[in-house]
N, C-alpha and C positions, 0 to 999 in steps of 0.2 A: 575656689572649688571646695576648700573644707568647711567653708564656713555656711555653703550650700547642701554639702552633708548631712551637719551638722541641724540644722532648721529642718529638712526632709523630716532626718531621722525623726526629731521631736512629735511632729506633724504625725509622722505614723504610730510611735507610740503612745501619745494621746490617745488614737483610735483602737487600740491594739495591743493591752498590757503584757501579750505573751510573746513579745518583741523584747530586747536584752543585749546591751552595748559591755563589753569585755576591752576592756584598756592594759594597756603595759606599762602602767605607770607616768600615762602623758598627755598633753588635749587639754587640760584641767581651765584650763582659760575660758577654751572656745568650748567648754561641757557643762559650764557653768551653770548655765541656768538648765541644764537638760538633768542636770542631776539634783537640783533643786528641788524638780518640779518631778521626777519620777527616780527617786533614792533607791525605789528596789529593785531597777531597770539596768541599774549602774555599778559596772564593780569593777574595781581597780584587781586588778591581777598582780600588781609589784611588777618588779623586773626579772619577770619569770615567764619569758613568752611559751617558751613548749607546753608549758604546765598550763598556758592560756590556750593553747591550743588542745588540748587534751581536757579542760573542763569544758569548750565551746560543743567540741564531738558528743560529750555526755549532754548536754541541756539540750543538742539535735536530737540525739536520741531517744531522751524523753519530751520529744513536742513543742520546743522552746524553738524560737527563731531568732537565731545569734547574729550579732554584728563582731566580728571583732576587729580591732584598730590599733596602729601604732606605725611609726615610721617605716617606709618599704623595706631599708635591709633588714630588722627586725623583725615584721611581720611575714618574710618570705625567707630568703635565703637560712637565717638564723636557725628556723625551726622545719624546714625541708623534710624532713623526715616524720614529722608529726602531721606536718600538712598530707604528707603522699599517703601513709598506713592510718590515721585516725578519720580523717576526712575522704580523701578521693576514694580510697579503696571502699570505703564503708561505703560510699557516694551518699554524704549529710550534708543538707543545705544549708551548711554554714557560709556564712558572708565573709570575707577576709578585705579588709581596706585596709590601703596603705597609704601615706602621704608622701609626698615629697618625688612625683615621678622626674625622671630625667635627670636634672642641675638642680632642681629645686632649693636643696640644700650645698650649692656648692661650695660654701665659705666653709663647710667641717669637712670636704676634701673627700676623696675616693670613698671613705667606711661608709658615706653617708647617701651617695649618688646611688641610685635608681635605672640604670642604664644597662641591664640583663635581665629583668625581672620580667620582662614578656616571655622569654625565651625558654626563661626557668618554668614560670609558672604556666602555660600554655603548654609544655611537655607533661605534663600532669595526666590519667585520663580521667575522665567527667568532668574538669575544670573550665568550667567556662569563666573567660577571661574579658576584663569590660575596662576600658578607656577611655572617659566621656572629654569632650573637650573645651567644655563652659559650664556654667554653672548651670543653665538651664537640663543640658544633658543630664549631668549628675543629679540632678530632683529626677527625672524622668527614669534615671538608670535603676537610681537604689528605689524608687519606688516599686517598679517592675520586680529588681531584686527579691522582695518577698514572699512570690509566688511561684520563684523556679524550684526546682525538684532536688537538683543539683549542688553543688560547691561551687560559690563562684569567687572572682578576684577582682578588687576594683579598685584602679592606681587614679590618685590624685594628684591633682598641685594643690600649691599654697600659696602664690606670692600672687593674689589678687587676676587672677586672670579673668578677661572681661566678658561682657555676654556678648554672643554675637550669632545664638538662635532667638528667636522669637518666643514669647512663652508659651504660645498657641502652635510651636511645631511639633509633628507627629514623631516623636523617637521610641522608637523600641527596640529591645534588645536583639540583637540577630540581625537587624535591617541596620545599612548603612544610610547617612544622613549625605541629601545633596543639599549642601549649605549655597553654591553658587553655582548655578547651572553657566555652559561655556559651548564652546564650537572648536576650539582648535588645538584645546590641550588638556587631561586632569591633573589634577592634583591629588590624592589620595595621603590623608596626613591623620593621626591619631593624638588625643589627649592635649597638651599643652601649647602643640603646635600649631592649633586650629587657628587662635586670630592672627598669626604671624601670615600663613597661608591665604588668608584673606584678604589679608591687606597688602600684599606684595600679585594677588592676584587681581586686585582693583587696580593698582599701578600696570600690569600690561596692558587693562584694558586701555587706559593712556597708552599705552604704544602703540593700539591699533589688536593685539590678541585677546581671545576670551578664551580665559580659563574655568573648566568647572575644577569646586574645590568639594571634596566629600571627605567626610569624616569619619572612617569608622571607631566609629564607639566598641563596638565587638569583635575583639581581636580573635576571639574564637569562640563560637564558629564564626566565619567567616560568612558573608553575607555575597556567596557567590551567585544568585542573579545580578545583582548590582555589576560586581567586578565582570560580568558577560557582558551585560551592557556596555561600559567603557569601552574594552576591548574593541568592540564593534564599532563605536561611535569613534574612537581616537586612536591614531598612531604613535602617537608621545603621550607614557604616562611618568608622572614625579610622584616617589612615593617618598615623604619626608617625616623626618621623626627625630625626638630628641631623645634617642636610644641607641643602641649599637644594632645598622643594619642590619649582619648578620645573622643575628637571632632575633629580630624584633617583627615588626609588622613587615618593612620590607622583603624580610625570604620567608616570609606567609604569601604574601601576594602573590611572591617569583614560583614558588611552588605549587598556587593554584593554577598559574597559566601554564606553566609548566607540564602540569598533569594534565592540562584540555588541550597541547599543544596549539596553544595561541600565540601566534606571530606580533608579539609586541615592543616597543620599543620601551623599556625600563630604565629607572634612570632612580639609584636609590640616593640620599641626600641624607647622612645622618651623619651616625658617630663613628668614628672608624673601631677596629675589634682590641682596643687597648683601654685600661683604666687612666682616665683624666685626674693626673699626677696635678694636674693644675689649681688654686686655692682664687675662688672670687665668686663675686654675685652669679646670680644666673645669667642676666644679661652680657655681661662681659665675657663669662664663656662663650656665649653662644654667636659670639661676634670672633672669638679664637677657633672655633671649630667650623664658622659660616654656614652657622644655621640663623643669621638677622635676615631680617628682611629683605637688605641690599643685597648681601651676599647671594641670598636664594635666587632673587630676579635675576641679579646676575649668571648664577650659573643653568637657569634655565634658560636663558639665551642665549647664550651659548652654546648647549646641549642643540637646540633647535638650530644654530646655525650648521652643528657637526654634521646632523641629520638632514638637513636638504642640501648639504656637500655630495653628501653618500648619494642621494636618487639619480 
């Protein structure tokens, strides 16, 4: 996904010299030839992210359309207070991207995990909050990106995650994406967990279940026709994610149905409300907390056996 960023970005500021990418001192790899190719678009901030936050609000302010970037806990938690009073309050559409959503980074351990950063950054107000889940999303996201009015936030991966929209699918921001339409159960899964969800919902279809899988890409706002839809159409919905349910997409969801008092059967599948003390790839976490593929099947069938116990 960053390396799809990365190429968008290029793409737009080609078109568009008053577009302006703000780094913390990192990317340098994958910015290579973006900084080649437009040197005055590009500026390294050092390892001074407030002060990057507080120069992005000024070039907002004067007309400039800022990207800024660096790993999620440094781009978010780190400078919380410059994000809320320079940006949201002022409401400048500043771009904030971070890498490394979920496990991404799990080999540097808790400092480096991504797993409250919806929660934070979605309490924000004017903050619109974006989680694309392939790279196709992400060209679509941050393309749109340049035209909202607002502050927005947009969490990536990095460890190669595959395509599995079409390049010709309709994504917009606000609307959620039905990647797999189904009949007897959703899925509702954001950012990095989208091909996992896919592919563990092509395996029920081998068991005889159709699952729709939807993606929302925009954690907020939330893309409540859609979620009205499900509701109506399914009794079992999985909302999964590789975040801490608590404050992530999952009790967004519970709290929209909540508020339309929709009789649904929820079922969240994430992180539990504690920091992963644990040190290793992203896959092997996510095989310790059962968020793999097997695991997920599995506890969806589960879930559906507990529920037609209960009728």
């Amino acid at each position: 996904m960053r390396r799809a960023f990365v190429n968008k970005l290029t793409e737009l500021v080609s078109n568009d010299k008053n577009i302006y990418l703000l780094t913390g001192d990192l990317g340098f790899s994958v910015f290579d030839d973006f900084r080649q190719r437009f040197p005055s678009n590009f500026i390294n901030m050092g390892l001074s992210e407030a002060n990057m936050i507080g120069v992005a609000a000024g070039m907002a302010i004067e007309g400039k359309c800022v990207f800024v970037y660096s790993i999620i806990p440094f781009v978010t938690f780190r400078v919380l207070e410059q994000i809320r009073n320079d940006i949201c309050l002022q409401r400048l559409p500043v771009k904030i991207v971070g890498v490394g959503e979920g496990l991404t980074y799990g080999p540097s351990g808790p400092t480096h995990h991504a797993i409250e950063d919806i929660g934070i950054m979605s309490s924000l107000p004017n903050m619109v909050v974006l989680s694309p889940g392939d790279p196709v999303e992400v060209e679509k996201i941050v393309g749109e990106s340049v035209h909202l009015s607002s502050p927005c936030y947009i969490r990536l991966g990095k460890n190669g995650e595959p395509v599995v929209n079409s390049s010709n699918s309709e994504i917009k921001i606000g609307v959620g994406n039905v990647v797999k339409d189904g009949n007897d159960l959703a899925i509702i899964t954001t950012g990095n967990m989208l091909s996992t969800c896919v592919n563990v919902a092509n395996s029920l279809e081998g068991k005889g279940i159709s699952a729709m899988v939807v993606s929302l890409h925009t954690i907020k706002p939330l893309d409540g026709k859609l979620l009205d839809t499900i509701a109506q159409k399914f009794e079992d919905i999985f909302v999964v994610e590789e975040h801490i349910s608590s404050c992530g997409l999952g009790s967004k969801v519970a709290y929209y149905y909540a508020d339309k008092n929709n009789n649904v059967n929820l079922k969240f599948i994430g992180l539990p409300d504690n920091f992963v003390d644990t040190y290793g790839q992203e896959e092997f976490l996510r095989k310790k907390y059962c968020l793999d593929e097997s695991s997920l099947e599995r506890e969806i069938l589960d879930c559906m056996k507990r529920y037609e116990r209960k009728k």
